[in-house]
N, C-alpha and C positions, 0 to 999 in steps of 0.2 A: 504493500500500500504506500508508503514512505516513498520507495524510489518512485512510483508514478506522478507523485507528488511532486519530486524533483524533478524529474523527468520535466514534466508541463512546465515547470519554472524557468528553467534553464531553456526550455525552447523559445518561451516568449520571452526571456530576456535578449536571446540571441535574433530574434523575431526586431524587436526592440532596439537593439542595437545597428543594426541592417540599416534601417530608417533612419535613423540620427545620421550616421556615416555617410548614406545615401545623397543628404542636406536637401532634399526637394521639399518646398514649401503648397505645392499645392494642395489641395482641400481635398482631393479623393486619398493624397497623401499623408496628411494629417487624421483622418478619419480612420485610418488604418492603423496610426499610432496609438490613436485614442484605445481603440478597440484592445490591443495588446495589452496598453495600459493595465484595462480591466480584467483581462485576462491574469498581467502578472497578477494585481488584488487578490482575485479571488482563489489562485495559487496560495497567493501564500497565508489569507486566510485560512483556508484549507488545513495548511502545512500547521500554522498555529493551534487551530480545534486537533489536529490531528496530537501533536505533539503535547498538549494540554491535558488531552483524554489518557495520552500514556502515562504523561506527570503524576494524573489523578489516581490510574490502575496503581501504579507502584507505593503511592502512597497507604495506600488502605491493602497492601500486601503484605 
């Protein structure tokens, strides 16, 4: 579960990175960043609830 976790992060960050480097400022372009953007978020929300719930299992172990 973890690595797909990472997995998705690491792609949209490199997603992410592609873009900046690219420097095109048009709006289909930027729309595209946006979107990754959220993508990373919700990655790495993800990864948090993820890593959270494990914090939590250990604790009460």
């Amino acid at each position: 579960m973890s690595d797909l976790l990472y997995d998705s992060l690491i792609s949209s960050l490199r997603q992410f990175r592609e873009n900046i480097s690219n420097g095109s400022h048009k709006i289909i372009q930027l729309r595209s960043t946006q979107i990754i953007c959220e993508n990373i978020m919700k990655s790495m929300i993800k990864t948090l609830l993820y890593l959270i719930k494990k914090v939590d299992n250990c604790k009460y172990s």
